[in-house]
PDB file of N, CA, C, O and CB in Angstrom:
ATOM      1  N   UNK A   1     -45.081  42.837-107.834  1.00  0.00           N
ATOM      2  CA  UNK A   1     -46.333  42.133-107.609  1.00  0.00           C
ATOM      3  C   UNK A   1     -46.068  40.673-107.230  1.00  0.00           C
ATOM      4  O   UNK A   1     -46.723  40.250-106.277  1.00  0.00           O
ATOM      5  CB  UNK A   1     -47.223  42.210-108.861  1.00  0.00           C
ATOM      6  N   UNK A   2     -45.231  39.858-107.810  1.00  0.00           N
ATOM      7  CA  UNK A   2     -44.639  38.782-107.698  1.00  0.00           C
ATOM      8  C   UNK A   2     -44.188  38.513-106.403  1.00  0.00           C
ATOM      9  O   UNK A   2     -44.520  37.485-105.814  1.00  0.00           O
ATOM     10  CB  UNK A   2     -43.751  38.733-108.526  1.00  0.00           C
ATOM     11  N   UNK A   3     -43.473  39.343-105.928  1.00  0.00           N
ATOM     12  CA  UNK A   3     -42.528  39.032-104.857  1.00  0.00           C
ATOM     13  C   UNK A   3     -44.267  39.761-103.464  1.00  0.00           C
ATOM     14  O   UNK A   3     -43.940  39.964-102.294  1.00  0.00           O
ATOM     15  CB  UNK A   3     -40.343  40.315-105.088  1.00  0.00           C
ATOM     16  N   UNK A   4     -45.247  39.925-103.721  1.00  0.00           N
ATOM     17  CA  UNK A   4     -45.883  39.956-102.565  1.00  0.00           C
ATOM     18  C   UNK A   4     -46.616  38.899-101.955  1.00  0.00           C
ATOM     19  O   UNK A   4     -46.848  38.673-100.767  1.00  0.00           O
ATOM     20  CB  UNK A   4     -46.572  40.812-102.645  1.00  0.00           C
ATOM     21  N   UNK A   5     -46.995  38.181-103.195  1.00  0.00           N
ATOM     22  CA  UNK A   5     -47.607  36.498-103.175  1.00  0.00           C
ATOM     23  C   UNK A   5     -46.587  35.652-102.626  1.00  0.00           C
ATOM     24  O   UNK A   5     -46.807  34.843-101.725  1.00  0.00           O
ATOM     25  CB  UNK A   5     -47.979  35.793-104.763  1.00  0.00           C
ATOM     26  N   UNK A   6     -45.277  35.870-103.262  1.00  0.00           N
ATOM     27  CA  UNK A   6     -44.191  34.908-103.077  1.00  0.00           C
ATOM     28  C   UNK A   6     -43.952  35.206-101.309  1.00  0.00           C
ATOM     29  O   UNK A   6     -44.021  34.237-100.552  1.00  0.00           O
ATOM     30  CB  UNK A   6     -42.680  35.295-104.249  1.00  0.00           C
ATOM     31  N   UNK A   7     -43.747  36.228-100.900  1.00  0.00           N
ATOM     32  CA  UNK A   7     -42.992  35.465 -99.445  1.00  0.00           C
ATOM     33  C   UNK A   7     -44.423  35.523 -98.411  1.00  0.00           C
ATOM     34  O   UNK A   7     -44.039  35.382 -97.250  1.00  0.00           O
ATOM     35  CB  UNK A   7     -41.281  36.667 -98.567  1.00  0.00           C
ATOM     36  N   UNK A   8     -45.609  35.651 -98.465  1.00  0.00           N
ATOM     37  CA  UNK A   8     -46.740  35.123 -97.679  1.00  0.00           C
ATOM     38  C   UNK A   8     -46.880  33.609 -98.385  1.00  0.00           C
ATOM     39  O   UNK A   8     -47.560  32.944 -97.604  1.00  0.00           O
ATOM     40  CB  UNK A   8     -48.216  36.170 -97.806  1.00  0.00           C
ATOM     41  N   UNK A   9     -46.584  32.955 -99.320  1.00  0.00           N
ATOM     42  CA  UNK A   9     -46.294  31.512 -99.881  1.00  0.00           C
ATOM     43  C   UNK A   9     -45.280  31.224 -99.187  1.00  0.00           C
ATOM     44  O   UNK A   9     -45.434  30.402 -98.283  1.00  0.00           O
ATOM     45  CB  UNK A   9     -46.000  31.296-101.379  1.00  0.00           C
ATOM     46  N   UNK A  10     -44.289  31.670 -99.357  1.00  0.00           N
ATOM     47  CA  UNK A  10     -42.803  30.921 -98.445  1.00  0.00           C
ATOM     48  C   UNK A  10     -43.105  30.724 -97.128  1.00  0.00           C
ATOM     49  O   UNK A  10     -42.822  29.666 -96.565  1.00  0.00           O
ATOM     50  CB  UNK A  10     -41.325  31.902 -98.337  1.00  0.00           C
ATOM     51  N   UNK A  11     -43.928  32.096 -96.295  1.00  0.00           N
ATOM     52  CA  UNK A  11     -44.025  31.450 -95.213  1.00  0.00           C
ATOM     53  C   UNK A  11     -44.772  30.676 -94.772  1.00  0.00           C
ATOM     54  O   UNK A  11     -44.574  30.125 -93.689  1.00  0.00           O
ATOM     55  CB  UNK A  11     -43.997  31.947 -94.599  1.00  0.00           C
ATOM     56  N   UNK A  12     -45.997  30.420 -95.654  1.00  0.00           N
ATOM     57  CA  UNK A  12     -47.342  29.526 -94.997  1.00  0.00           C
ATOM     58  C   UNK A  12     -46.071  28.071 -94.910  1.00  0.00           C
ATOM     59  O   UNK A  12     -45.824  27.229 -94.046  1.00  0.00           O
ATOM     60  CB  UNK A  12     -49.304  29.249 -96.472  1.00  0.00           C
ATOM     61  N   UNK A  13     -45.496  28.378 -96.331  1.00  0.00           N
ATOM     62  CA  UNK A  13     -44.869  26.866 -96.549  1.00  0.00           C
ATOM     63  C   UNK A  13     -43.779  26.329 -95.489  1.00  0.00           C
ATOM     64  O   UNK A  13     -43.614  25.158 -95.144  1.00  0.00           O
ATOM     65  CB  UNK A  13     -44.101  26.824 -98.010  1.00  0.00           C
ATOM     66  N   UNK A  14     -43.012  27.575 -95.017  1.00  0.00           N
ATOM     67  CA  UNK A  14     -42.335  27.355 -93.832  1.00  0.00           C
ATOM     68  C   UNK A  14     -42.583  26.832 -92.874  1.00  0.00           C
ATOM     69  O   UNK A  14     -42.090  25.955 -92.166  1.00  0.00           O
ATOM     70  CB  UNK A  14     -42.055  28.062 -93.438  1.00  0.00           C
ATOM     71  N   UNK A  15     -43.591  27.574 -92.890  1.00  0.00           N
ATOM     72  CA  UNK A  15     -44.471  26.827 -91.074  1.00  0.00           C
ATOM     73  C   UNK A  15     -45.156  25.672 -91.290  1.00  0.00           C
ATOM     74  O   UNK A  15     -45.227  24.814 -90.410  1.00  0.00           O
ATOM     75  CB  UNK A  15     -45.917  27.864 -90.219  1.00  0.00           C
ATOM     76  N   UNK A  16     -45.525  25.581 -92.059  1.00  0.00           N
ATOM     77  CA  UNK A  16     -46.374  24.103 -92.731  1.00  0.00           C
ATOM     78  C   UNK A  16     -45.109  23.098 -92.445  1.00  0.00           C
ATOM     79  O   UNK A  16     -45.232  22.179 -91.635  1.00  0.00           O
ATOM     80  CB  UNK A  16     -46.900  24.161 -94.854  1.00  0.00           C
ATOM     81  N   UNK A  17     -44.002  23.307 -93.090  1.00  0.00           N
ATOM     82  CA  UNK A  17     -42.853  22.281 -93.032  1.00  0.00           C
ATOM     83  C   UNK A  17     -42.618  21.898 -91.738  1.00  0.00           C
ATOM     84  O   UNK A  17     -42.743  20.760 -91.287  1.00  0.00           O
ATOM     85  CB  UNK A  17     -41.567  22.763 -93.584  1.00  0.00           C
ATOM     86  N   UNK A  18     -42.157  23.224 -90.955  1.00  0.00           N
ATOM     87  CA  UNK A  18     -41.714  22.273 -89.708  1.00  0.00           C
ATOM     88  C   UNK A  18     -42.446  22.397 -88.440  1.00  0.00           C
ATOM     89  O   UNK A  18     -41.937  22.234 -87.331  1.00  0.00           O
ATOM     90  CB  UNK A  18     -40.274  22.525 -89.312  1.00  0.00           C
ATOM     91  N   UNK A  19     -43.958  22.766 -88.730  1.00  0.00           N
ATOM     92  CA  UNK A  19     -44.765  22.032 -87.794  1.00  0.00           C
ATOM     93  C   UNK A  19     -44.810  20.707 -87.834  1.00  0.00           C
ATOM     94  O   UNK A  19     -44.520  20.058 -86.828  1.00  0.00           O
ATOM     95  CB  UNK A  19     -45.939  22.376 -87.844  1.00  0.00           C
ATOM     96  N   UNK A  20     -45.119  20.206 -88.804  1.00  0.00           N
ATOM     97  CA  UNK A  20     -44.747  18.436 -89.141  1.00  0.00           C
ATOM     98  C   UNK A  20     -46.188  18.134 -88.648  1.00  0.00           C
ATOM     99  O   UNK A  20     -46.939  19.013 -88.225  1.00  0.00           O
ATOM    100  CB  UNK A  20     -43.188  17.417 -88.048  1.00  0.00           C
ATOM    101  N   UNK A  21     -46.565  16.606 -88.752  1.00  0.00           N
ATOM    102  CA  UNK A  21     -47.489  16.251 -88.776  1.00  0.00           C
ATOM    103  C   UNK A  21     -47.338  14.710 -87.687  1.00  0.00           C
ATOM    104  O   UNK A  21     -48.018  13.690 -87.571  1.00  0.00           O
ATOM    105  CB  UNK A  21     -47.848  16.299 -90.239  1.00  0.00           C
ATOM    106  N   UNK A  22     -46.837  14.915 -87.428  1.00  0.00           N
ATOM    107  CA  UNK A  22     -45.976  13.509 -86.774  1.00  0.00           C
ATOM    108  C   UNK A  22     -46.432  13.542 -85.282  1.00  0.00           C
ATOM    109  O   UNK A  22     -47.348  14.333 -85.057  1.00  0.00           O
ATOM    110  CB  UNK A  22     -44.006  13.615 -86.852  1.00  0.00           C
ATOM    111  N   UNK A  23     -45.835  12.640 -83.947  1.00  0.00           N
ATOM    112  CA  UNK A  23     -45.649  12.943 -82.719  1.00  0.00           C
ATOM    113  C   UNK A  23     -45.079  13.635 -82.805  1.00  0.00           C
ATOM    114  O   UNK A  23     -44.311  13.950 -83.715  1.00  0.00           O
ATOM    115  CB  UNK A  23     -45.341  12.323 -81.948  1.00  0.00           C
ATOM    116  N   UNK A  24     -45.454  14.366 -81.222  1.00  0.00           N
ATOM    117  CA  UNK A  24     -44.573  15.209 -80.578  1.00  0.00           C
ATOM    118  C   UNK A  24     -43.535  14.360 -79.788  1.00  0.00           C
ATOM    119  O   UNK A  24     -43.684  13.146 -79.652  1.00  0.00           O
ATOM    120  CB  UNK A  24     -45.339  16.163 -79.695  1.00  0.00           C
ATOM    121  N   UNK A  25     -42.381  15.107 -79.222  1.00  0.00           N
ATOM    122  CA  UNK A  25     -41.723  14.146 -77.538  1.00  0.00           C
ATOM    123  C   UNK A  25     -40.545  13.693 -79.007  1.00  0.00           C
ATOM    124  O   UNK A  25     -40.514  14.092 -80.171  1.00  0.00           O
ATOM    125  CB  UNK A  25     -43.254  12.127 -76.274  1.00  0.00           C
ATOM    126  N   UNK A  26     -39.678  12.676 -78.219  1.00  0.00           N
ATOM    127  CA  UNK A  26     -38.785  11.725 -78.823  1.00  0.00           C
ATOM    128  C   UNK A  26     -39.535  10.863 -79.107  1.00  0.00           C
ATOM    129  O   UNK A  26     -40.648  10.576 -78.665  1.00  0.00           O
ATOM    130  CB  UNK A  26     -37.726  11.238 -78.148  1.00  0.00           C
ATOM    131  N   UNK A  27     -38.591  10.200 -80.273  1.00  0.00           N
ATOM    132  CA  UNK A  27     -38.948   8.907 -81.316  1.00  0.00           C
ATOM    133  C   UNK A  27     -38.145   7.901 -80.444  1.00  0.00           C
ATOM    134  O   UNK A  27     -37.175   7.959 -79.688  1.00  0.00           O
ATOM    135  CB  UNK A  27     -38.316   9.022 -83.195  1.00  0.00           C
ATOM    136  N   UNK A  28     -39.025   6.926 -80.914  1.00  0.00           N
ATOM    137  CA  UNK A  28     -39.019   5.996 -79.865  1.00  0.00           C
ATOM    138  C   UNK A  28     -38.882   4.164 -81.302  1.00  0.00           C
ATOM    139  O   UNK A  28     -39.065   4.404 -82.495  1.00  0.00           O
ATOM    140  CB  UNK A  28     -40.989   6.370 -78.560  1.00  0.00           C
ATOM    141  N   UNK A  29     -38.687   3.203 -81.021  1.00  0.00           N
ATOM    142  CA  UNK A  29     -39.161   2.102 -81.546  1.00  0.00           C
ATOM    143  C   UNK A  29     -40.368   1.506 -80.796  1.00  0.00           C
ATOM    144  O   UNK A  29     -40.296   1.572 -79.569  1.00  0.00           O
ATOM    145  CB  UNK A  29     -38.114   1.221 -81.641  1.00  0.00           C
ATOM    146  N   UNK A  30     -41.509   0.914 -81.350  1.00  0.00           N
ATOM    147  CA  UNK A  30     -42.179   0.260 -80.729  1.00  0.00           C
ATOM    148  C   UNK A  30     -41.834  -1.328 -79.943  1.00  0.00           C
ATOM    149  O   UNK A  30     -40.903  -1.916 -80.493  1.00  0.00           O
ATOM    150  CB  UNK A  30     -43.022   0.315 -81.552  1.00  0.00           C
ATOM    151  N   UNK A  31     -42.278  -1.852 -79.100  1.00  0.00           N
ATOM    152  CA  UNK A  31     -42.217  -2.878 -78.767  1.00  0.00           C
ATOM    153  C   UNK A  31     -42.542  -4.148 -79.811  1.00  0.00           C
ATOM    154  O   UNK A  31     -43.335  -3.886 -80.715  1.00  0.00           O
ATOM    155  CB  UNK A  31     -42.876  -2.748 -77.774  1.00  0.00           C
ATOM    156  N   UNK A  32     -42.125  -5.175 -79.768  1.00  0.00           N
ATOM    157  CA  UNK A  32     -42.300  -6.224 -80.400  1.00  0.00           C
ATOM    158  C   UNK A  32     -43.318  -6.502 -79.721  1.00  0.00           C
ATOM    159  O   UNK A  32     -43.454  -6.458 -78.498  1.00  0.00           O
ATOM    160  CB  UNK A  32     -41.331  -7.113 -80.531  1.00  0.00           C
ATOM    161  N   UNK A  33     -44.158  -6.837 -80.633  1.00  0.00           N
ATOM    162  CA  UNK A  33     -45.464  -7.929 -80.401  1.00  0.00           C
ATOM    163  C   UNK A  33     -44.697  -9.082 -79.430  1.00  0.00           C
ATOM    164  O   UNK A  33     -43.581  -9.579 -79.584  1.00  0.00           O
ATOM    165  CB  UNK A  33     -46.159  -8.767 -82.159  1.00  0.00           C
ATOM    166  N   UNK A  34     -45.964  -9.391 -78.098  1.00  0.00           N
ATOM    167  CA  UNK A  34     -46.157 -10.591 -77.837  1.00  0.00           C
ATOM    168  C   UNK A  34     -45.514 -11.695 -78.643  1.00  0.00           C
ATOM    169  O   UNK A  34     -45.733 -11.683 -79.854  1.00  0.00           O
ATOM    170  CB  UNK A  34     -47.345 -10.682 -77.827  1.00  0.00           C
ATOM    171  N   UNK A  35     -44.837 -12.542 -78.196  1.00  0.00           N
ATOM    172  CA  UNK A  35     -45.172 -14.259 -78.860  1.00  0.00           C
ATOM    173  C   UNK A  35     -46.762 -15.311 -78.325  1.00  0.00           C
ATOM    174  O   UNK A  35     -46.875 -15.866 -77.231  1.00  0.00           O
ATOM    175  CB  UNK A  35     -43.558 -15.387 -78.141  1.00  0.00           C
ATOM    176  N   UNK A  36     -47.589 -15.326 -79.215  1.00  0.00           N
ATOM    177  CA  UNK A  36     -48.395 -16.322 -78.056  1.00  0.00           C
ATOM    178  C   UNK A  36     -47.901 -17.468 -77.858  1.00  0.00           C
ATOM    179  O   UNK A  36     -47.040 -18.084 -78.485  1.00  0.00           O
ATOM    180  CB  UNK A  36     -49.778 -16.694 -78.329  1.00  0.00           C
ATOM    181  N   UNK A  37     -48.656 -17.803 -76.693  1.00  0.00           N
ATOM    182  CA  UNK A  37     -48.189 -19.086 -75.897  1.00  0.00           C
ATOM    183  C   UNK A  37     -48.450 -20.215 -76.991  1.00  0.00           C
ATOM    184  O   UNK A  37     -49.247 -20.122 -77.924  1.00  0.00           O
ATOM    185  CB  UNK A  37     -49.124 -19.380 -74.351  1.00  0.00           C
ATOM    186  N   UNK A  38     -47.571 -21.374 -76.679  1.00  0.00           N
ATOM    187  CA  UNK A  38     -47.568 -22.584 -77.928  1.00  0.00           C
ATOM    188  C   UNK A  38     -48.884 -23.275 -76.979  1.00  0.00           C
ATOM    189  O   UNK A  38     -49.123 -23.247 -75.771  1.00  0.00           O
ATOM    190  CB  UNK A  38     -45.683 -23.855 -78.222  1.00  0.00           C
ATOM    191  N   UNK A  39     -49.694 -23.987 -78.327  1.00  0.00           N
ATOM    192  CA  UNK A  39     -50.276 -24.514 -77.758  1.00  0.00           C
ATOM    193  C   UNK A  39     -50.316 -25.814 -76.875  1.00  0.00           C
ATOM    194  O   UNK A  39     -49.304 -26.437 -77.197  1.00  0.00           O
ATOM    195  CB  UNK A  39     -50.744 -24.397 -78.339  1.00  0.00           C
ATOM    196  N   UNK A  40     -50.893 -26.413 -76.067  1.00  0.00           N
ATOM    197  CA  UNK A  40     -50.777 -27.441 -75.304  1.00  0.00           C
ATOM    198  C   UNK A  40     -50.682 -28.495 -76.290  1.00  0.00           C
ATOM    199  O   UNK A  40     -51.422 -28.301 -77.255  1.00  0.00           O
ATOM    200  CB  UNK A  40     -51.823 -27.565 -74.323  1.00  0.00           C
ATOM    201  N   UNK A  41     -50.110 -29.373 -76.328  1.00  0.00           N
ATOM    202  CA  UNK A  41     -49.819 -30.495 -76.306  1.00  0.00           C
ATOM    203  C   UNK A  41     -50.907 -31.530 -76.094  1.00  0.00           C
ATOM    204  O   UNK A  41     -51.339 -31.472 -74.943  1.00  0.00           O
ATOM    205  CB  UNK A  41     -48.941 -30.523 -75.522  1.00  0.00           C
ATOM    206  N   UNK A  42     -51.660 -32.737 -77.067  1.00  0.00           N
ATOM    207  CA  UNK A  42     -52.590 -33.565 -76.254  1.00  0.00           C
ATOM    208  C   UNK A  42     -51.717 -34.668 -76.598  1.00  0.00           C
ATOM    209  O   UNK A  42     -50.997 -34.800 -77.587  1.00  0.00           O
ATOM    210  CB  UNK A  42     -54.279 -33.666 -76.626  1.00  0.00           C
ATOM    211  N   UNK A  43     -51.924 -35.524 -75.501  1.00  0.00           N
ATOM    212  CA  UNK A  43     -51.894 -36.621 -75.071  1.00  0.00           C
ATOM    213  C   UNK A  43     -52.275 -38.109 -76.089  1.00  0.00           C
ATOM    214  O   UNK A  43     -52.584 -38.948 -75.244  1.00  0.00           O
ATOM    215  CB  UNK A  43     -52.696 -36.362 -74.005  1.00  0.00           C
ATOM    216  N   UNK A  44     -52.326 -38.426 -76.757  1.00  0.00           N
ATOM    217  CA  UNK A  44     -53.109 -39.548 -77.519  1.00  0.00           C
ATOM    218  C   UNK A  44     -53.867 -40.560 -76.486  1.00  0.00           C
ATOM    219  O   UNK A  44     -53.198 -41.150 -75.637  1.00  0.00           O
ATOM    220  CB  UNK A  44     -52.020 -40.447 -78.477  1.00  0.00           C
ATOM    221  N   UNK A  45     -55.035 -40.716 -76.562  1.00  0.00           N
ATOM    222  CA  UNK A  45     -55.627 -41.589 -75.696  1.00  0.00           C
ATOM    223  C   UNK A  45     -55.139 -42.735 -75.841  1.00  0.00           C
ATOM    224  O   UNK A  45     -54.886 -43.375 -76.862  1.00  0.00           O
ATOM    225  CB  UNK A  45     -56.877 -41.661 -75.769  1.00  0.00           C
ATOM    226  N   UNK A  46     -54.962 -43.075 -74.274  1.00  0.00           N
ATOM    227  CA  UNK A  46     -54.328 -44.916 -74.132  1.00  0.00           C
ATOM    228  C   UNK A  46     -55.531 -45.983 -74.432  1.00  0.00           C
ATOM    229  O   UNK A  46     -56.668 -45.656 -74.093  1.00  0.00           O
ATOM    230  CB  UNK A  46     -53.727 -45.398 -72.204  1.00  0.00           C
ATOM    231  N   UNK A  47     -55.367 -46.936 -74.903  1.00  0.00           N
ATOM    232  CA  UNK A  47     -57.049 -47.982 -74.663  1.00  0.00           C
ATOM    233  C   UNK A  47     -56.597 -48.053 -73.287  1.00  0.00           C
ATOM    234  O   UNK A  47     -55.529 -47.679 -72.802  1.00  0.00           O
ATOM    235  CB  UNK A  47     -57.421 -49.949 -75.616  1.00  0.00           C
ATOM    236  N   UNK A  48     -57.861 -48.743 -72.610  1.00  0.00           N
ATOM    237  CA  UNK A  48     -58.340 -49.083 -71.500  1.00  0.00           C
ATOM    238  C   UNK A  48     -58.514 -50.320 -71.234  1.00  0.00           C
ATOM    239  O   UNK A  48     -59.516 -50.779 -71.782  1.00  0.00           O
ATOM    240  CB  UNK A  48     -59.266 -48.569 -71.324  1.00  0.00           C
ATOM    241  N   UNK A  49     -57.808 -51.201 -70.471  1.00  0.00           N
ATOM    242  CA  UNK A  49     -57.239 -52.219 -70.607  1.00  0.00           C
ATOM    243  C   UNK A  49     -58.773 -53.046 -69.532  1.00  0.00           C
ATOM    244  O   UNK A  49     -59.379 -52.740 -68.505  1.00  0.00           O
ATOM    245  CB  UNK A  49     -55.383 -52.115 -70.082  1.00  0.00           C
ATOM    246  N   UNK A  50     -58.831 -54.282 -70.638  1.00  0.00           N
ATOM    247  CA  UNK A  50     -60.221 -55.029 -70.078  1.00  0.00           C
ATOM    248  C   UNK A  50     -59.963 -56.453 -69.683  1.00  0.00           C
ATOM    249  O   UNK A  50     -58.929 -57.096 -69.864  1.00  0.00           O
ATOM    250  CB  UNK A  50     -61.443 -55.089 -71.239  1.00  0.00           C
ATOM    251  N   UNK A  51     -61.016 -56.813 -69.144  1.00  0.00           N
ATOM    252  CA  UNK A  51     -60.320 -58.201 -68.840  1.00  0.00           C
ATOM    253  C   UNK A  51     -61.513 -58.998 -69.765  1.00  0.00           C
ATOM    254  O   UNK A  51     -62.271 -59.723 -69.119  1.00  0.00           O
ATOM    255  CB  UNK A  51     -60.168 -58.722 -66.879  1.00  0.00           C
ATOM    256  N   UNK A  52     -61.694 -58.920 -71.022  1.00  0.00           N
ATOM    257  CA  UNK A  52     -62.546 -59.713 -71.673  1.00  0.00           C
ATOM    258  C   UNK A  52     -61.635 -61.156 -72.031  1.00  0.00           C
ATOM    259  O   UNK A  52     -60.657 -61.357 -72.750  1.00  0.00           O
ATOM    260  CB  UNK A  52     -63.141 -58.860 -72.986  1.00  0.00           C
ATOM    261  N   UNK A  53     -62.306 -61.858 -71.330  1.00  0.00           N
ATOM    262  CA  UNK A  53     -61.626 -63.299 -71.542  1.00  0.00           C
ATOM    263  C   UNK A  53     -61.996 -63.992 -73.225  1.00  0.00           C
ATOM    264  O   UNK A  53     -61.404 -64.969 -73.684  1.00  0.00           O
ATOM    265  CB  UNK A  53     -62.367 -64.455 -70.168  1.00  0.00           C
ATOM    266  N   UNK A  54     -63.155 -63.180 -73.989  1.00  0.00           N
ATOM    267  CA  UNK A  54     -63.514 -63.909 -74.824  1.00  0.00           C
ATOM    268  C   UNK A  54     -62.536 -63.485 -75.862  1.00  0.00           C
ATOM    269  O   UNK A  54     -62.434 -64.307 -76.772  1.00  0.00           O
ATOM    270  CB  UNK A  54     -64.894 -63.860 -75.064  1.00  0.00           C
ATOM    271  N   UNK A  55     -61.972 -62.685 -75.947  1.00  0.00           N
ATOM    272  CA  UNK A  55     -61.015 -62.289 -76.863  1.00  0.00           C
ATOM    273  C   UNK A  55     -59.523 -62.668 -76.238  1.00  0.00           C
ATOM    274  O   UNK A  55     -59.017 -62.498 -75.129  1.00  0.00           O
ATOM    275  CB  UNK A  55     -61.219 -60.714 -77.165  1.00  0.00           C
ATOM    276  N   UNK A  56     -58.945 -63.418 -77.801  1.00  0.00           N
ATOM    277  CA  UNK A  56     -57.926 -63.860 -77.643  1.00  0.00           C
ATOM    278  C   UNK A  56     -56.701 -62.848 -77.498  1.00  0.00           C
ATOM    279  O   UNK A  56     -56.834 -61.713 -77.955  1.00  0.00           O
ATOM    280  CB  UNK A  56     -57.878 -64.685 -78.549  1.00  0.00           C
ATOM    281  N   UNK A  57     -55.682 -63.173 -76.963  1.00  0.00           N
ATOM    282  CA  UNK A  57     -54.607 -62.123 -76.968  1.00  0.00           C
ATOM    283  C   UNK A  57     -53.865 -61.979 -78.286  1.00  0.00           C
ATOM    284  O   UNK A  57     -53.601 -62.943 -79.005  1.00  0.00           O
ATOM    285  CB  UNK A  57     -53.593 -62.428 -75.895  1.00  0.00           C
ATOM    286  N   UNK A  58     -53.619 -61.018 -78.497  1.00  0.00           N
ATOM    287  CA  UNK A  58     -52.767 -60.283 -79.599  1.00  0.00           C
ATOM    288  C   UNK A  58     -51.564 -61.366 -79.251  1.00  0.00           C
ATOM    289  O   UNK A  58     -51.205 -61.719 -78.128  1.00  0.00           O
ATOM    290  CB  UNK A  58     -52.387 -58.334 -79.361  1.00  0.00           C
ATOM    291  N   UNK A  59     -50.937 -61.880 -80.791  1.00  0.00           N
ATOM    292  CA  UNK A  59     -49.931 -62.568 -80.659  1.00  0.00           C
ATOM    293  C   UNK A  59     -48.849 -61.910 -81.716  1.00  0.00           C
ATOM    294  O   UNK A  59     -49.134 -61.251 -82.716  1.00  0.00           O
ATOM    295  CB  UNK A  59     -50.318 -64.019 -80.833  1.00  0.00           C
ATOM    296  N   UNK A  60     -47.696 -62.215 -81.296  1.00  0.00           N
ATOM    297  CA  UNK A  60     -46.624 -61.637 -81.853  1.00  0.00           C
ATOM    298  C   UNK A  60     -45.954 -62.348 -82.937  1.00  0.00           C
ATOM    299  O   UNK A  60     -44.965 -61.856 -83.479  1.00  0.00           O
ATOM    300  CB  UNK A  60     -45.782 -61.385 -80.914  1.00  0.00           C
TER     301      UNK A  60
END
């Protein structure tokens, strides 16, 4: 009685095993992610050079 359960169990389990659950085809590694681009760089604004005579010049 034992042994009629047992090998319709062995085989579901057989085929269960190496159907697998995975891709099909060859294994592969994925690609590395992108790097994103660095961002730009700003500039620090220059002053804007005036000709206000009423102000004295910066002295050293």
């Amino acid at each position: 009685m034992k042994s009629s359960i047992a090998l319709p169990t062995a085989a579901v389990l057989l085929a269960a095993s190496l159907s697998g659950c995975g891709q099909t085809g060859p294994l592969y590694l994925p690609n590395p992610p992108a790097r994103p681009a660095p961002a730009p760089v700003e500039q620090p604004a220059q002053p804007v050079p005036s000709n206000n005579a009423s102000v004295p010049a910066p002295t050293k």
